[in-house]
C-alpha positions in Angstrom: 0.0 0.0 0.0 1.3 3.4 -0.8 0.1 6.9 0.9 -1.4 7.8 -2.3 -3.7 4.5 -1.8 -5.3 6.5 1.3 -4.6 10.0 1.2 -7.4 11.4 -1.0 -7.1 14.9 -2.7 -10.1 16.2 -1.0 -7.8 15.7 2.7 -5.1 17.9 1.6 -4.7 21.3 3.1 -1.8 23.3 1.4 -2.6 26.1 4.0 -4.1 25.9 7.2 -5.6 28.8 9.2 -5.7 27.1 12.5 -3.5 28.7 15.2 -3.5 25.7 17.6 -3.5 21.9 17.9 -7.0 21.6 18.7 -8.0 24.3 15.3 -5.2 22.1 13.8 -6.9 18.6 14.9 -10.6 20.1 13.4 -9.4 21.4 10.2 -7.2 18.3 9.7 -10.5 15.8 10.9 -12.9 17.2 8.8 -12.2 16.5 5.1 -11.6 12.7 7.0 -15.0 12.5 8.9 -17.2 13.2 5.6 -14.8 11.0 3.3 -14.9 7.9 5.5 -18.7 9.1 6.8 -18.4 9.5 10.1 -18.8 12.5 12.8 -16.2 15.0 13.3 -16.7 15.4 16.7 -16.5 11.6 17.7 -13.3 11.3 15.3 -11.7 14.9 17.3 -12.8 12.7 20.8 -10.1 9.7 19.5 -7.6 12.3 18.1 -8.0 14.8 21.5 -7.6 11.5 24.1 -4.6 10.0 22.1 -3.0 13.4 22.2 -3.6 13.8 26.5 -1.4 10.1 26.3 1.3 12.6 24.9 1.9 14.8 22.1 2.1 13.5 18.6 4.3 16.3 17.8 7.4 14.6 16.8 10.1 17.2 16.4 11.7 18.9 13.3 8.6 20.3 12.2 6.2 17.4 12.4 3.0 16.1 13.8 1.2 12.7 13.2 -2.0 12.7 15.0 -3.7 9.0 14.7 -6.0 7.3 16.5 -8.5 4.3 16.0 -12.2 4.6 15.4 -15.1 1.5 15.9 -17.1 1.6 13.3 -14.8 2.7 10.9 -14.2 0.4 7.7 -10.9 1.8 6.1 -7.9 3.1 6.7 -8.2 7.2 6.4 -5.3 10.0 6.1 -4.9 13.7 5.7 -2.2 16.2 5.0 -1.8 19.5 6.2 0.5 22.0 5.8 1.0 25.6 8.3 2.6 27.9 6.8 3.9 29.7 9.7 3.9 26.7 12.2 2.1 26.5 15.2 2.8 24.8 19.0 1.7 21.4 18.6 3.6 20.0 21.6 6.6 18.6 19.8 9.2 17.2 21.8 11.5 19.4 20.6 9.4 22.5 21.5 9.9 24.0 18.0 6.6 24.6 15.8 5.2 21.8 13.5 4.2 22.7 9.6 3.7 19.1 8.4 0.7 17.3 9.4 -0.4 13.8 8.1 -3.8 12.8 10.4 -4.2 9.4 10.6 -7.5 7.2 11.8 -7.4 3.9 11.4 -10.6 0.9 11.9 -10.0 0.0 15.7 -8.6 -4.0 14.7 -6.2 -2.8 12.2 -3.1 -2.4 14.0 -0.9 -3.9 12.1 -1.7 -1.4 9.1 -1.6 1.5 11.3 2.2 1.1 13.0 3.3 0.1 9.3 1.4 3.3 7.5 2.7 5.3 11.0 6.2 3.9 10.3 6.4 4.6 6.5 5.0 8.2 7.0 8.0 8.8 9.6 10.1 7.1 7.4 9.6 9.5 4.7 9.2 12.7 6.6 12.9 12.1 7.7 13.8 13.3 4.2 14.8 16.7 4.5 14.8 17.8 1.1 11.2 16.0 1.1 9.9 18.1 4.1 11.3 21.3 2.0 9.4 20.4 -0.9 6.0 19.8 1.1 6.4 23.5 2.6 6.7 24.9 -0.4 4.1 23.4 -2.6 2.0 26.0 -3.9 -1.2 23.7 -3.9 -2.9 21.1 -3.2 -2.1 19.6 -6.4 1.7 20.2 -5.5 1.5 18.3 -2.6 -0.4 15.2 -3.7 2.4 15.3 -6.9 5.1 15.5 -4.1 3.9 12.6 -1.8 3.5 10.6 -4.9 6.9 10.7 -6.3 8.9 10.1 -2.6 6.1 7.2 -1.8 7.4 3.7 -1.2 5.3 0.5 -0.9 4.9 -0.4 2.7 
């Protein structure tokens, strides 16, 4: 499976307005909730409790909020990029611009550490990251993902 495989156009955000993690959470969640049909505010309830265990904030610029969801049939992802970063939390204490938002069915978690994983994987690409905060589009960004996506 490749990011492209899940990540659907309509999930990408080449500028969010959102000013902090919960704004970032709710923009992020809702092109998800209405592409995988479910409501917003239960999927923000799994995203805002996984993010109380600790911050999904992982340093150098990035944040990969996930959580599971019952009821929920397929593996879901979107992107979003802040243009002038915002305090998600990040170990490192420095602001996050790349977001990929993860939900995944609640059985699946073999799929979600390996799509987890792969997205880490990728995002330690410098010259990747660079690209993805200077894509001019959505368009842009789905191109982008495309070309530096590995199977898992």
């Amino acid at each position: 499976m490749r990011i492209v495989d899940v990540l659907d156009k309509k999930a990408i955000i080449s500028d969010l307005k959102s000013t902090d993690k919960e704004g970032v959470l709710r923009e992020l969640s809702l092109p998800v909730a209405e592409l995988v049909n479910v409501k917003q505010e239960d999927l923000m309830k799994v995203l805002i409790e996984r993010e109380r265990l600790g911050s999904t904030g992982i340093g150098n610029g990035i944040g990969i909020p996930h959580g599971k969801l019952k009821h929920l049939n397929t593996l879901a992802l979107s992107l979003g990029i802040s243009r002038h970063g915002i305090d998600f939390g990040s170990i490192d204490g420095r602001p996050t611009y790349i977001f990929f938002l993860l939900v995944t069915p609640e059985n699946s978690t073999g799929m979600h550490l390996k799509l987890l994983a792969h997205i880490s994987r990728i995002l330690r690409n410098e010259m990747f990251k660079q690209k993805l905060i200077k894509a001019k589009d959505v368009d842009e960004l789905y191109q982008i993902v495309d070309a530096v996506d590995e199977n898992l």
